[in-house]
C-alpha positions as CSV (number, residue, x, y, z in Angstrom):
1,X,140.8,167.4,247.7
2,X,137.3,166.8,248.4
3,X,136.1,163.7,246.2
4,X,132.3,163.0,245.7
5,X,131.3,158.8,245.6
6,X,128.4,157.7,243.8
7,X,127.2,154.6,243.9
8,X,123.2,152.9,244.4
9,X,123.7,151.8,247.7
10,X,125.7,152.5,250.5
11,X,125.3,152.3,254.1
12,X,127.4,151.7,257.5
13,X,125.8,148.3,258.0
14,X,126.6,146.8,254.3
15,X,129.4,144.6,253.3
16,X,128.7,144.1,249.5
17,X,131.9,144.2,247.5
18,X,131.3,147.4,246.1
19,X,130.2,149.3,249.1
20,X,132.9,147.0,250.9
21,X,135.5,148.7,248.5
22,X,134.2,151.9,249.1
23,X,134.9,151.5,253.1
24,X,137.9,150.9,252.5
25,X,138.8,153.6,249.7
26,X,137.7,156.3,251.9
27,X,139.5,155.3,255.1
28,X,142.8,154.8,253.2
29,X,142.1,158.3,251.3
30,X,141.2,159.9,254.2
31,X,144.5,160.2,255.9
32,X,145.7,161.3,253.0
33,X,144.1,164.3,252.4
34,X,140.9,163.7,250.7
35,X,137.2,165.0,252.3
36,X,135.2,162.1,251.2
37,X,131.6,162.6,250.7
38,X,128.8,159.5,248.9
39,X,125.6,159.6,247.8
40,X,123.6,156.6,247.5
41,X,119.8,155.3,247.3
42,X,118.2,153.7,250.2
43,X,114.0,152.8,250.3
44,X,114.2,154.6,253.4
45,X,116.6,157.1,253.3
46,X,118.5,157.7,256.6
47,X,119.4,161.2,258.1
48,X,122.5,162.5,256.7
49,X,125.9,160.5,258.6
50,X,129.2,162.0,259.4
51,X,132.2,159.7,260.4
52,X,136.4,160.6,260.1
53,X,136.2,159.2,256.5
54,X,132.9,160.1,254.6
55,X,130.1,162.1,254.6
56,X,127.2,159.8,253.9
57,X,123.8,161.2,252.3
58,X,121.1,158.9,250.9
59,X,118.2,160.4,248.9
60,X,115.0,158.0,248.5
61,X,114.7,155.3,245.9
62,X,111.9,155.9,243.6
63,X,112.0,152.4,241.6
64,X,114.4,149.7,240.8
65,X,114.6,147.6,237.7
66,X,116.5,144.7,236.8
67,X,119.1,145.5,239.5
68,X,118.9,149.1,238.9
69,X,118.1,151.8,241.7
70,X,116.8,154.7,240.3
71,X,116.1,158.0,242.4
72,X,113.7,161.6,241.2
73,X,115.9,163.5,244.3
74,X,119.1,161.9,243.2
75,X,119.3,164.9,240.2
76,X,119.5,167.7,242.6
77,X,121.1,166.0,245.3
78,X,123.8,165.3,243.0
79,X,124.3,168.7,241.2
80,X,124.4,169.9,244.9
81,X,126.7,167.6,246.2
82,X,129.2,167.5,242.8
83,X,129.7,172.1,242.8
84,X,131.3,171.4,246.2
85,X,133.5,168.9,245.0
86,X,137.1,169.0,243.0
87,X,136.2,165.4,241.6
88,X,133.6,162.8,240.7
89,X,134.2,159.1,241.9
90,X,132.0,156.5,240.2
91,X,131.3,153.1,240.3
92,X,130.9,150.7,237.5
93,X,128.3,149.5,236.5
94,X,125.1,151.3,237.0
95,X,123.1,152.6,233.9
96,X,120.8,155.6,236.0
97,X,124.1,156.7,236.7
98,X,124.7,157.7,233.3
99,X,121.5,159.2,233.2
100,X,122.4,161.6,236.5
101,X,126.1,162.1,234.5
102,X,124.4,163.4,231.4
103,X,121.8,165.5,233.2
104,X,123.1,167.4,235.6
105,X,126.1,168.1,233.5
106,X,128.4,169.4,236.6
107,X,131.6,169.6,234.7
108,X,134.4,168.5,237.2
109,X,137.3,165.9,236.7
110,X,135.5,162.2,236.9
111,X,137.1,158.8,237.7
112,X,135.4,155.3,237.2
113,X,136.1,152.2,239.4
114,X,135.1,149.7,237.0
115,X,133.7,147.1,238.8
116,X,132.5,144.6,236.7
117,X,131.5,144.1,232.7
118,X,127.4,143.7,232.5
119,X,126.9,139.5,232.9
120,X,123.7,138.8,233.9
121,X,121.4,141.3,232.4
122,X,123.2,140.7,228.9
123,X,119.7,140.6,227.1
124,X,119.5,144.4,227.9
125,X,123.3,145.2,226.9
126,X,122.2,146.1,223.5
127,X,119.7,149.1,224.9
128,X,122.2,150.2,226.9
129,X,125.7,150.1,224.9
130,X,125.2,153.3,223.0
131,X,124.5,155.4,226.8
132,X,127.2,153.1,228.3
133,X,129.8,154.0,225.6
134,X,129.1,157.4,225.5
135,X,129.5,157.4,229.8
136,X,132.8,155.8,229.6
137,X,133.9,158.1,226.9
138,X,132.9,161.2,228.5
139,X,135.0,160.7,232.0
140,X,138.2,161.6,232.8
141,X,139.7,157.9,234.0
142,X,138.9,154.2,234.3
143,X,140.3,152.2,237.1
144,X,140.1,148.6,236.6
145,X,140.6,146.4,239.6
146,X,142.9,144.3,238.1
147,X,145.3,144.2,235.6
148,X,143.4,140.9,234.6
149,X,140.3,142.6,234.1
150,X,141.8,145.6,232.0
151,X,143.1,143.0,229.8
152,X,140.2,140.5,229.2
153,X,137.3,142.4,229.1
154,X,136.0,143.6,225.3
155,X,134.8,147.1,226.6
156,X,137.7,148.4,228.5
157,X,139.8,147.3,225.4
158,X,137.5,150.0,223.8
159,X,139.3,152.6,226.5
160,X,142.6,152.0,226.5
161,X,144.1,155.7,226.5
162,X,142.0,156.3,230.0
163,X,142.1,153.3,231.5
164,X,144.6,152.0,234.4
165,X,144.6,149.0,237.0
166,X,144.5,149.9,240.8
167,X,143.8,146.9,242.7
168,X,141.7,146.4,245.1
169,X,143.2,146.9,249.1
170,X,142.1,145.8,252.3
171,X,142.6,147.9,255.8
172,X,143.6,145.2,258.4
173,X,142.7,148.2,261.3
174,X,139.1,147.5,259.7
175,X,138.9,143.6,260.9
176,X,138.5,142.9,264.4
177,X,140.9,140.4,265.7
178,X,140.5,136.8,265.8
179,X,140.0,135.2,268.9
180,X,142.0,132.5,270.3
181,X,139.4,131.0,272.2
182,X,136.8,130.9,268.7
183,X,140.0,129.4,266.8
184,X,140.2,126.3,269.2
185,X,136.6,125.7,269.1
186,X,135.8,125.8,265.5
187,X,138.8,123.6,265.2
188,X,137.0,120.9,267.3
189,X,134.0,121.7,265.6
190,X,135.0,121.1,261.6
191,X,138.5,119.1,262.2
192,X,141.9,120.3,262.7
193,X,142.1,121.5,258.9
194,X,139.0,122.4,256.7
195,X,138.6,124.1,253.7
196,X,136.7,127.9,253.9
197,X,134.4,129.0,251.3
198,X,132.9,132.8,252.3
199,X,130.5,134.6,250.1
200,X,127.0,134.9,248.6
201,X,125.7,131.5,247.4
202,X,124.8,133.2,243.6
203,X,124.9,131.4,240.3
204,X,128.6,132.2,239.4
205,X,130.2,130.8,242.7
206,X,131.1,127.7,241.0
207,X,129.7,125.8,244.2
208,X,127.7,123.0,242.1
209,X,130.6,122.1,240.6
210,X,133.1,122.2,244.7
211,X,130.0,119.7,246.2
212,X,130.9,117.6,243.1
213,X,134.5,118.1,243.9
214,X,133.9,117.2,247.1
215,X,131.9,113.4,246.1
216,X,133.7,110.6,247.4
217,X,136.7,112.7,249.6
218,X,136.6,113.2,253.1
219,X,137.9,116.4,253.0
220,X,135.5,119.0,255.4
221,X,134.4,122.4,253.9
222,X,132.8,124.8,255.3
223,X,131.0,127.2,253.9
224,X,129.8,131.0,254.9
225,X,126.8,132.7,253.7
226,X,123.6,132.1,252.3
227,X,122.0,133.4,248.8
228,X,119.1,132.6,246.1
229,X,120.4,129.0,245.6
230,X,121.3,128.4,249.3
231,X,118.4,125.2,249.2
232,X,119.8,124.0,246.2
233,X,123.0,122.9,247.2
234,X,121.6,121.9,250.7
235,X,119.7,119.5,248.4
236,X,122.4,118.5,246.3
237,X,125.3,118.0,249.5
238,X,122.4,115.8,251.0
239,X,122.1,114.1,247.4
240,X,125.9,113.2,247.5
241,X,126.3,112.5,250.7
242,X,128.5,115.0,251.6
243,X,128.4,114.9,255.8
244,X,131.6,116.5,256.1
245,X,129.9,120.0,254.6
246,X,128.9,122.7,257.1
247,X,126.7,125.5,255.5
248,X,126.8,127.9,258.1
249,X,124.9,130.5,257.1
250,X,125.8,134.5,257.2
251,X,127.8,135.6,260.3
252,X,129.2,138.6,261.8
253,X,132.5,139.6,261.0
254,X,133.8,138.5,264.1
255,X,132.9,135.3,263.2
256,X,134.0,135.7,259.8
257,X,138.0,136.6,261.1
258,X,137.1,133.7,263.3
259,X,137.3,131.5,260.3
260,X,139.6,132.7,258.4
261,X,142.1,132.4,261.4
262,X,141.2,128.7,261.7
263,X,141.0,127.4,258.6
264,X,143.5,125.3,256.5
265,X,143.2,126.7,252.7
266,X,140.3,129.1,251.4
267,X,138.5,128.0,248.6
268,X,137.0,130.1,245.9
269,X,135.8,128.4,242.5
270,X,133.6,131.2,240.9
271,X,133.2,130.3,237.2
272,X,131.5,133.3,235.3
273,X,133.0,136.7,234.8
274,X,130.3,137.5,237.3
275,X,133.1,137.4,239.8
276,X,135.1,140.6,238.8
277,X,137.1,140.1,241.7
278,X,136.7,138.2,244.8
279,X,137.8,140.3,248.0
280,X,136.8,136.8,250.1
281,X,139.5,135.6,248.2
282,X,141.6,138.5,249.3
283,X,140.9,138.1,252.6
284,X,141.9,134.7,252.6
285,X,145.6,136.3,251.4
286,X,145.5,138.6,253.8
287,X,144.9,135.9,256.7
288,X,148.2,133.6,254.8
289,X,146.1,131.0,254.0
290,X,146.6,129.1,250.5
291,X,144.3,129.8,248.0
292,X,142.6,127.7,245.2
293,X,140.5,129.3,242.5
294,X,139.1,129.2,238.9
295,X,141.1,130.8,235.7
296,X,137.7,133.3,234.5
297,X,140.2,136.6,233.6
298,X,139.9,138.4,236.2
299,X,141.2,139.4,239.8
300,X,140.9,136.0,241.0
301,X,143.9,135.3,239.6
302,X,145.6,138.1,239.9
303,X,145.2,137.9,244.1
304,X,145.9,134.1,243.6
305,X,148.8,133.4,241.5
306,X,149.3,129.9,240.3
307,X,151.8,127.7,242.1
308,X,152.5,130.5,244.0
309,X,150.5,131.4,246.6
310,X,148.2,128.5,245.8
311,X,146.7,127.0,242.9
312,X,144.6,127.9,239.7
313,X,142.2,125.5,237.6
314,X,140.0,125.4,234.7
315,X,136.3,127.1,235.1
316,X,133.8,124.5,235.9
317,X,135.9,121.4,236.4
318,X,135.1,119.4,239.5
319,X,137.7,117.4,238.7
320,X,140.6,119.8,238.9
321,X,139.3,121.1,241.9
322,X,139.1,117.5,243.4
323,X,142.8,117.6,242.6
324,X,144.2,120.9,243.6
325,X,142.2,120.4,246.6
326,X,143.9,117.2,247.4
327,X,147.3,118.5,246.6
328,X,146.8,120.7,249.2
329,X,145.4,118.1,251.8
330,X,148.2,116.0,251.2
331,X,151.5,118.3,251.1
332,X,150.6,120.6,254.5
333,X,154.8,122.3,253.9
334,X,153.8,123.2,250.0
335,X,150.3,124.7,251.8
336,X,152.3,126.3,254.0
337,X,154.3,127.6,251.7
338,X,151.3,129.5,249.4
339,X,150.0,131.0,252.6
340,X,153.3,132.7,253.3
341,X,153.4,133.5,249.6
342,X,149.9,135.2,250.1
343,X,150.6,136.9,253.3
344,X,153.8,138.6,251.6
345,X,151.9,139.2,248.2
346,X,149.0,141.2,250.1
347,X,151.6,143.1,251.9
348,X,153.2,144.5,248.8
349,X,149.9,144.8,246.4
350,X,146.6,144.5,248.2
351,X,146.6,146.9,250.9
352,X,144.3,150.0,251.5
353,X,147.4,152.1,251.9
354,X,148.6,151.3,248.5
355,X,145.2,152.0,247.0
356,X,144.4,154.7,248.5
357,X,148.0,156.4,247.3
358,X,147.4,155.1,243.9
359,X,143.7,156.8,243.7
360,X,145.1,159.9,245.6
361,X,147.8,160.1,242.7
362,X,145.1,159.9,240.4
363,X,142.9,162.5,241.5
364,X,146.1,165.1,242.0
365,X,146.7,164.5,237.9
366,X,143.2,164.9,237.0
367,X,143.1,168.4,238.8
């Protein structure tokens, strides 16, 4: 089967969660039978990029509005790129995407990984329902990542006859492997056990409200990566005196397996439906380590189930953070415990293998 992705950006070098997803889609797929081809945007297009899993091709980005790539060369590229292929593979949600559906009219079987609902940009919604409606109506299957996210949000309950939940998987082979050596030092570094936060430091990460968690404790966290309010909570940790936070900064994925290899618990307190998913979180599960995160409707708590494989709070409550967070810090066999929990729960739901068998079953019905 030869499956055609199409998404705004892409490249070998990127890690966001969708193109992070992707990665991973097409390895799993790939050894299953599936030719695996993606189109994408780049301001400077590289050349074309052949690997075991994908074909890559990026066309140039001609403007980008309120998070949205758009692309002149992306119509013909496309309507190239789709006659060779048995089925289309989109991802959810970007609006000139519709547009490049609608135009180049290419006929074949589609499939939509639905991603997220539309957050941010909510002021705009109302523009773009009606071509966002029609979209969803006119392809052949919706994958939600989560059976969380199929239930809770208002426009896949609009889709019900198309729509199905394949979670998210990770590929261990993908990770390098953690390094004894690193493990020991960051140990000695942040303390024997620390708390791990990894991701982009964004609005809807809940962090304001883990620094106030944090006010008065002694419990260390560290926390991995950097983002438009990165200065903010520098400010505010220096505000509340919080010594025993390390921001870090972005690091390599060595680094990152580093961390997750030493640390104690993960902790992930997104607060806005922003946060679709989480695969930080899943990573955290698929290193055994106990999880704590926010109840927001979607995947976080379907990787993280309460009491568990670790614990699950109220949105925007410092307090109940505070708390689950000590919970952990003071019972290290219930801690122990979770992680196991997540360890075996990754191993039955979240792996590549499994996702890339569920989407492989997929496409075979749709042709």
């Amino acid at each position: 089967m030869k499956i055609l992705h199409f998404y705004k950006t892409f490249a070998a070098d990127q890690h966001g969660g969708v193109e992070h997803f992707i990665r991973h889609l097409t390895h799993a797929t790939s050894s299953l039978g599936c030719e695996n081809t993606i189109l994408s945007l780049a301001r400077e297009p590289s050349a074309p990029l052949v690997t075991k899993e994908y074909r890559l091709f990026q066309v140039k980005e001609s403007a980008n509005f309120a998070s949205t790539g758009m692309s002149v060369s992306a119509f013909s590229a496309f309507s190239k790129l789709a006659a060779e292929a048995d089925i289309i593979h989109y991802h959810f949600p970007w609006p000139f995407m519709d547009l490049v559906h609608f135009a180049t009219r290419v006929g074949k079987p589609s499939v939509v990984t639905y991603h997220s609902d539309i957050v941010r940009q909510r002021l705009m919604l109302p523009i773009y329902r009606p071509l966002m409606n029609m979209f969803l109506r006119s392809v052949s299957a919706i994958a939600g990542t989560s059976p969380n996210y199929l239930q809770s949000s208002r426009v896949l309950k609009q889709f019900q006859d198309k729509s199905l939940a394949i979670p998210i998987g990770l590929q261990e082979s993908l990770y390098p492997a953690a390094r004894a050596s690193t493990t020991t030092e960051l140990k000695a570094r942040f303390g024997e056990r620390f708390f791990l936060f990894v991701g982009v430091l964004r609005y809807y990460k809940g962090l304001h409200f883990l620094l106030q968690a944090l006010k008065n404790t002694e419990l260390p966290l560290v926390i991995v990566g950097a983002g438009p309010i990165e200065n903010e909570l520098r400010e505010e940790a220096t505000r509340l005196g919080l010594t025993h936070v390390h921001f870090i900064g972005q690091v390599t994925e060595q680094e990152k397996v580093d961390l997750f290899s030493a640390c104690y618990a993960v902790v992930f307190p997104s607060h806005l439906r922003s946060e679709a998913f989480g695969i930080s979180l899943l990573e955290g599960a698929m290193f055994g380590k106990p999880m704590i995160c926010s109840e927001i409707g979607t995947g976080t708590s379907f990787i993280n189930q309460h009491e568990v494989t670790g614990l699950v709070v109220p949105p925007a409550d410092a307090q109940a953070l505070k708390a689950a967070m000590l919970r952990l810090w003071e019972d290290a066999d219930e801690a122990a415990r979770f992680g196991a929990a997540a360890r075996q729960r990754f191993l039955q739901v979240f792996t590549a293998q499994v996702m890339g068998e569920a989407y492989r079953d997929l496409y075979t019905t749709l042709i």
